[in-house]
N, C-alpha and C positions, 0 to 999 in steps of 0.2 A: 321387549326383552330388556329387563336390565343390564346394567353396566358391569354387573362383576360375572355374570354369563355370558355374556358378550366377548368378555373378557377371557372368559374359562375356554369358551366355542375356538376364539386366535390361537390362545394357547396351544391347544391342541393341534389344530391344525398343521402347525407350524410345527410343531415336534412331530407329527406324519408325513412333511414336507420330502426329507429325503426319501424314504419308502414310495412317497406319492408319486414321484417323478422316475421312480428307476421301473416303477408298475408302467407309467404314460408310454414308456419309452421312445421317448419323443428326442429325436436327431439333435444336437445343436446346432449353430445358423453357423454358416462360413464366416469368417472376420472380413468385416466390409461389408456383409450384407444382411439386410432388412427381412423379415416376414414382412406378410402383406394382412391387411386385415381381416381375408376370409380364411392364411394360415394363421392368426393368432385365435380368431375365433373357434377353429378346429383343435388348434392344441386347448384351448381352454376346455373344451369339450370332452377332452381325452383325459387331463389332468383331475375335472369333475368325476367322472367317472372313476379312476383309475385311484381316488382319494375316498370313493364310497365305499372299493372294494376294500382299500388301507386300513380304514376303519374295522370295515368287518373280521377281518384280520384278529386284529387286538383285541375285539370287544370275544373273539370264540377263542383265541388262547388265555384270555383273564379268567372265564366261566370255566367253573370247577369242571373238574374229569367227572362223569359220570363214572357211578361202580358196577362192576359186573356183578349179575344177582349168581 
């Protein structure tokens, strides 16, 4: 993969970033306390997931309306 798609790929992502996360919806930690590494691996999981859906999103409200015949 080149460098200026790689580039384009962050991009993106990261302006999905808040949508991605409010899709996970995923609790935030108490102050003071830690995830553990099989709740970071689960939220990573959910946040994956929850970022394919984000995507799909934008990519079906971009694509023209269909007309009614």
């Amino acid at each position: 993969m080149d460098v200026d798609r790689q580039q384009a790929k962050m991009k993106e992502f990261m302006s999905l970033l808040p949508l991605t996360i409010e899709m996970a919806g995923l609790a935030h930690a108490e102050p003071g306390r830690f995830f553990t590494e099989s709740q970071l691996e689960a939220r990573a999981t959910a946040i994956k997931s929850a970022y394919k859906a984000a995507r799909q999103i934008v990519l079906d409200i971009a694509k023209p309306a269909e007309t009614a015949e």
